[in-house]
C-alpha positions as CSV (number, residue, x, y, z in Angstrom):
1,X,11.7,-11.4,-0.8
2,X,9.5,-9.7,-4.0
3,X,9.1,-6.5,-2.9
4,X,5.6,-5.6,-5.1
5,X,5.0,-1.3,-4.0
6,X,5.6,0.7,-1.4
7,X,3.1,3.7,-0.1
8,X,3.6,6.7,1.4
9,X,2.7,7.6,4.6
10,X,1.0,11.0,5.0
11,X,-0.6,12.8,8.5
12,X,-2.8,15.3,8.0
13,X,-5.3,17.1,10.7
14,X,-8.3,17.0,8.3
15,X,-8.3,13.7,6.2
16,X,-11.5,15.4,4.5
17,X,-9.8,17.9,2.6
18,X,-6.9,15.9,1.7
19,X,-8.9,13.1,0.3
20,X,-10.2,14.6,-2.8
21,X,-6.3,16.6,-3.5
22,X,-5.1,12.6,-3.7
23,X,-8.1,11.3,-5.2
24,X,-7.4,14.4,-8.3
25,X,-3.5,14.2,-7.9
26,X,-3.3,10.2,-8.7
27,X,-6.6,9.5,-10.6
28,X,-8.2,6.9,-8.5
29,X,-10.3,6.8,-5.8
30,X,-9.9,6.2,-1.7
31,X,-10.5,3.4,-0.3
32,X,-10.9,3.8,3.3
33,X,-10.5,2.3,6.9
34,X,-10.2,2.8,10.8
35,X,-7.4,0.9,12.3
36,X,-6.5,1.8,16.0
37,X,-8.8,5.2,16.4
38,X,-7.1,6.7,12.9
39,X,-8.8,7.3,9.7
40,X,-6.9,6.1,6.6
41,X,-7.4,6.2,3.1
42,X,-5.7,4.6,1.0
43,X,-5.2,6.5,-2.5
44,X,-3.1,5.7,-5.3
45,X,0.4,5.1,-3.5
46,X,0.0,7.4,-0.4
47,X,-1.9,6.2,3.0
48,X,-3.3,9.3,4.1
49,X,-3.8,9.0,7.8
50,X,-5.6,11.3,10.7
51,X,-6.7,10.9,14.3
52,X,-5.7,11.7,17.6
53,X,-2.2,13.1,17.9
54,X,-1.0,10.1,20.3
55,X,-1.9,7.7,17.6
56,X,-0.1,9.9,14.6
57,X,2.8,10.4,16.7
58,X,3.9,6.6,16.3
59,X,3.2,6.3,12.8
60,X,5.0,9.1,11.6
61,X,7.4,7.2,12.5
62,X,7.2,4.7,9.9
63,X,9.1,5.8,6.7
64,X,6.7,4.1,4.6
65,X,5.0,0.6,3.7
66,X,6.3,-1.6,1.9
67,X,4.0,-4.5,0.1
68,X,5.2,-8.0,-0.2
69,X,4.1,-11.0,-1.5
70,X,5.0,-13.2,1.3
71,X,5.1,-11.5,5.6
72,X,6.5,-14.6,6.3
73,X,9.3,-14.6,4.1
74,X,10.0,-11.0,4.9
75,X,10.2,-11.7,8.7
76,X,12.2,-14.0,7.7
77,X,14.8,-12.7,6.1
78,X,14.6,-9.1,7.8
79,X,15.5,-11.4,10.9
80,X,18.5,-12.7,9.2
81,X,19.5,-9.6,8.5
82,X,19.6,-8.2,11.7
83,X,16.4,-6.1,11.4
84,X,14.3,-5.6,14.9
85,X,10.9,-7.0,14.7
86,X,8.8,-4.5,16.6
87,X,5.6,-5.8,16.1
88,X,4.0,-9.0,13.9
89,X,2.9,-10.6,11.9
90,X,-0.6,-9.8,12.7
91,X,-3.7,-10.7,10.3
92,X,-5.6,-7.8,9.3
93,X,-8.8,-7.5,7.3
94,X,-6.9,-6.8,4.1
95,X,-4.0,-9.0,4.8
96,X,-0.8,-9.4,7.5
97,X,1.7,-7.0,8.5
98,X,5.0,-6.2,10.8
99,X,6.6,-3.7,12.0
100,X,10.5,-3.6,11.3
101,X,13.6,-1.1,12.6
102,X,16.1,-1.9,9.9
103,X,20.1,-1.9,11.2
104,X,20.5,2.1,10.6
105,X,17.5,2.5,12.7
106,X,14.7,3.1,10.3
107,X,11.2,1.5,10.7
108,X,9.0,0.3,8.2
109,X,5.5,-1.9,7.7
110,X,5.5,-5.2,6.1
111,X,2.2,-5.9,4.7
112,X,1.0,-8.6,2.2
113,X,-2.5,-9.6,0.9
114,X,-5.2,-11.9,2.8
115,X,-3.3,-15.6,2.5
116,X,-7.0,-17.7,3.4
């Protein structure tokens, strides 16, 4: 599996104030979405997320995301490996992702580009 970046995942209760610190902080810009009722933008190599507690509550669970060329081959081999597969691969407008609890109990997103 070619492991290509991983992104840090950061809650915050206002993701209007944190925006611009990123945007300064890395020198780029956000790019941002809504997936399930929480605002992310993505900036540099952090994923800067806010919502509803409920919803941040699960994904601060996630120690990070992890991009990859290929889901498929991740699942794959994550399988083999004894990782749990908690949730995918599901298409999203960007691309696919899962959601893996390594052996020591860790969980991370999978995510690759669109594959169309």
């Amino acid at each position: 599996m070619e492991i290509l970046g991983a992104s840090l995942r950061i809650c915050v209760d206002d993701i209007e104030t944190a925006i611009p610190f990123y945007e300064r902080l890395t020198g780029g810009r956000a790019l941002r979405f809504e997936r399930g009722g929480v605002q992310v933008a993505a900036v540099g190599s952090f994923l800067v997320m806010s919502g509803e507690e409920a919803e941040l509550e699960v994904l601060r669970k996630v120690a990070a995301t992890i991009a990859v060329k290929d889901v498929e081959e991740a699942h794959r081999l994550l399988d083999g490996l004894g990782a749990r597969i908690l949730l995918g691969p599901v298409p999203t407008p960007v691309g696919r992702t899962l959601l893996a609890m390594h052996p020591d109990g860790s969980i991370f997103e999978y995510v690759d580009q669109n594959h169309d």
